[in-house]
N, C-alpha and C positions, 0 to 999 in steps of 0.2 A: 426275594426269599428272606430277607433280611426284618424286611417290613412285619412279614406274614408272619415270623420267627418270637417280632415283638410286641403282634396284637396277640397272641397267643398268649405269652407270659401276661400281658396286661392284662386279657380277661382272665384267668387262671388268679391273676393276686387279689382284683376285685372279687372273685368267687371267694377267697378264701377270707376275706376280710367282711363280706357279707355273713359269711357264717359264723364267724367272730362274734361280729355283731350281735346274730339272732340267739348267743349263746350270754349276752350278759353281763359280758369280761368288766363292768365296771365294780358289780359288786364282788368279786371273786375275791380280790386279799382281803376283805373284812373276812369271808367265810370259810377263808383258806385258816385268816388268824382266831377266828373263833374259835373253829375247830380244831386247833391244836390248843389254846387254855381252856376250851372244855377237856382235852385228855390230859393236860396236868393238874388241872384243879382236881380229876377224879382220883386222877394216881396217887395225889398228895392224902384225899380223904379218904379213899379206904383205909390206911394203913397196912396196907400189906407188902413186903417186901417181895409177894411172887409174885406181883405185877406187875414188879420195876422193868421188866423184862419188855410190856406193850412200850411204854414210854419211852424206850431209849432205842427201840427198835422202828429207824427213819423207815426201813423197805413197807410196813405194817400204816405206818402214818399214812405215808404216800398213798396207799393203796386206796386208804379211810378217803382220801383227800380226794382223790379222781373220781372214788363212786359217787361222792357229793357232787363231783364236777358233770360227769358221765347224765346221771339222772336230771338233776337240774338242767343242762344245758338239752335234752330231750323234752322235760316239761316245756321250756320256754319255748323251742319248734314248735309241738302241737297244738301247744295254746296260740302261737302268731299263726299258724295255719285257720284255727277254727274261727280267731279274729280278726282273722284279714279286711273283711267288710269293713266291719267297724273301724278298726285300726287306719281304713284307706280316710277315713273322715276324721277322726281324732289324733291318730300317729301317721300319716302319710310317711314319715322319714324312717318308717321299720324296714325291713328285708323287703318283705312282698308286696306292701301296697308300692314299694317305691321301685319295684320290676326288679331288688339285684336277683332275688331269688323265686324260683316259682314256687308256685304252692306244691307242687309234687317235689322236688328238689326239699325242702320244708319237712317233710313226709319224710322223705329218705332219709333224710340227719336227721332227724329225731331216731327213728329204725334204728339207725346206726350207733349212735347216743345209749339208748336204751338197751342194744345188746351187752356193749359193752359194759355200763355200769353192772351188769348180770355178769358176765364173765368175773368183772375185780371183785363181785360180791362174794362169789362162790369162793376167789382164792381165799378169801379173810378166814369168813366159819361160817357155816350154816346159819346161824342168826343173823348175822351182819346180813348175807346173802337172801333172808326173808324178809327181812326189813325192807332191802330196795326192791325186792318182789311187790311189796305191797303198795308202796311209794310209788311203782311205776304204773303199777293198777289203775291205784286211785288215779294220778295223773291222768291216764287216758280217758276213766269212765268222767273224771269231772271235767276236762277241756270240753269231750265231746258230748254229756249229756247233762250233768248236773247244774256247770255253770250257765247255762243257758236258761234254764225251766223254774228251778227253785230257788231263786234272788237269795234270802237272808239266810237257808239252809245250807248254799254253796259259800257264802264267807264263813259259818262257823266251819264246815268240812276244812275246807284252803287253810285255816286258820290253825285247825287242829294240827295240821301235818306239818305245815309250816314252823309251826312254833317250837315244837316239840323234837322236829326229826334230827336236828345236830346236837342234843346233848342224847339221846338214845343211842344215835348210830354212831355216836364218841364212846358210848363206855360199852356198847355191845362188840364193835370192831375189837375194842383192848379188850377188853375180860371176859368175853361169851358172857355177857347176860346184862339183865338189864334191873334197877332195883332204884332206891328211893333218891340217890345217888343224881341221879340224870332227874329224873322225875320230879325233883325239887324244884324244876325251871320250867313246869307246865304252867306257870304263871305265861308264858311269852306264848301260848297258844289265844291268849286274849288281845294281846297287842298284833297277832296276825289278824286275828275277825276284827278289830279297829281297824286297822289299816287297809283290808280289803273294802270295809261296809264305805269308807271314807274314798278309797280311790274308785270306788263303782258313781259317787257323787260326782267326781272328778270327771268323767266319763260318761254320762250319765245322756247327752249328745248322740253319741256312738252307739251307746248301749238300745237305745229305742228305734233306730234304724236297721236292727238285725233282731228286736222282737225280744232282748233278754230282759227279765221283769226282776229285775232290783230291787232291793229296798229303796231306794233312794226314785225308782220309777211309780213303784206301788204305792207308797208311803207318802212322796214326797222327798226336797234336797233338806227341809228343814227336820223332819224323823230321823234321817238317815244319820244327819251330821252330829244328831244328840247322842243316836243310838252308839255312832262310831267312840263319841267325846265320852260316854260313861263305858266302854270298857276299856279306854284309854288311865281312865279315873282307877277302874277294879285294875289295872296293871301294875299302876303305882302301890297299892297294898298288895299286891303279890309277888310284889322283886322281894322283897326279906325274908321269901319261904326258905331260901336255898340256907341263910344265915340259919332260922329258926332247927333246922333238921342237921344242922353242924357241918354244912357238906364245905362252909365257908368263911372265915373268923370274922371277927365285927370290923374289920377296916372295908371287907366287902361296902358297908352302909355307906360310906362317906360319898363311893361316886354316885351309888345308889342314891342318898340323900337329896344329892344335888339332880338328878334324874326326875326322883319327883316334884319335884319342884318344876321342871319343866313341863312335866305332862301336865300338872297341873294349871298351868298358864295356857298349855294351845289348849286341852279341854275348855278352862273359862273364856276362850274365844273362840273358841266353834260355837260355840252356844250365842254369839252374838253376830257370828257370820256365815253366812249359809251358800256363800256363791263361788262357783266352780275353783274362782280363782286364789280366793282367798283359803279354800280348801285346801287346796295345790301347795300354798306358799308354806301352810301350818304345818300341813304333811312332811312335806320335806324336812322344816325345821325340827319334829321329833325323830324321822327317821335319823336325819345326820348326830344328831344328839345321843339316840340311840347307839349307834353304829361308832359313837367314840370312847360315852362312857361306859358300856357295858363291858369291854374289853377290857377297861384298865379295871374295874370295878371285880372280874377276873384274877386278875394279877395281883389285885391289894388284897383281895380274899383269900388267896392260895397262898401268899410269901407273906404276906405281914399279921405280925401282933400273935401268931399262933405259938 
């Protein structure tokens, strides 16, 4: 009984650490801390004092935080569900090619995923609540029919929503509305169509065994890898917008500074290497670059020199 008692618990934690998994948890405190210096950097530049109320009010953050979580970790299900194929030849070690989870199980936490983020959306306000209405849309219609059929139209789509959805759904949750504010940072809608056009090269194995036509299958890995490396280029002249529209003082520049400087290095080496691997290795290195100075680049732009 005892046995039976604790193959039970073992498959129960395995279940639950697979779903863990299929949810992403490695990027989560960058997005957790994004998204909280996107809602001070906005608090600080509106200037209004009847908004100090969004900022210092945790139950409101939290809420902001889950629906990030909620929709996100629903996208990631239905995208591992529709690329399981592919994934069983390129990522064997995800949820489903590797058997912890089925694909109807997949299915289901996503379902589940997705109501919820709708329920936290609806408590915020009505915008906050249409924004992941439309997020979770597009999630479905693009897993199941865009990213398959239209290669370079499904990275700018990914790209767009990607880039753009945590400084929107930061100043619509706080302030019902949405204005030049957030929208300063529609620069990082370009560094999403980079990074997809680039990880579709990455993949690009997987991707011709389940029939999706890529840029990078259409085109070529040598198109793809330029196409991805100049809007990596057009990124680096659009991090200073947020500066230029005041939303961020000039110490914002400095991490920034140092940022381009890096895009512009793996861009002048994608242009000189085109193989899967080397892709892989560039990739990482702006994402991690990314994903450290943007945040302090946040913090110098909202507390310093203002």
């Amino acid at each position: 009984m005892v046995n039976i008692s604790d193959q039970v618990l073992n498959n129960t934690n395995r279940k639950l650490r697979a779903f863990i998994k299929i949810s992403r948890p490695i990027g989560w405190p960058v997005v957790v801390l994004v998204s909280i210096l996107c809602m001070m950097t906005f608090q600080v530049a509106l200037h209004n004092p009847a908004y100090h109320v969004g900022l210092h009010n945790p139950s409101l953050i939290g809420l902001a935080i889950l629906a990030f979580f909620f929709t996100a970790a629903g996208g990631y299900a239905i995208n591992d569900y529709v690329d399981r194929e592919s994934d069983a030849i390129v990522k064997p070690d995800r949820p489903i090619p590797s058997n912890q989870i089925t694909p109807l199980g997949a299915l289901q936490f996503s379902a589940i995923m997705f109501i919820s983020a709708l329920v936290v959306g609806l408590m915020i306000n009505p915008l906050a609540f249409g924004i992941v209405v439309f997020n979770i849309t597009f999630l479905l219609v693009y897993s199941s029919f865009v990213k398959k059929y239209s290669g370079f139209l499904s990275n700018i789509a990914i790209g767009l929503v990607e880039g753009i959805t945590i400084p929107i759904f930061a100043e619509a949750a706080l302030f019902q509305r949405v204005s030049v504010v957030s929208l300063s940072f529609m620069g990082f809608i370009l560094v999403g169509i980079g990074i997809n056009v680039l990880k579709d090269v990455a993949g690009v194995d997987g991707d011709k065994t389940i029939g999706v036509s890529s840029l990078a299958i259409k085109r070529g890995k040598c198109t793809a890898v330029r196409v991805g490396a100049l809007f990596l280029v057009a990124t680096a002249i659009s991090l200073i917008v947020p500066y230029v529209e005041g939303v961020v003082t000039i110490a914002y520049l400095i991490p920034m500074a140092l940022m381009g400087v890096i895009i512009l290095h793996v861009a002048s080496s994608l242009f000189k290497k085109t193989d899967s691997q080397d892709v892989k290795k560039l990739l990482k290195r702006f994402r991690t670059s990314l994903l450290v100075l943007f945040p302090l680049a946040l913090l110098a732009g909202t507390f310093l020199l203002r």
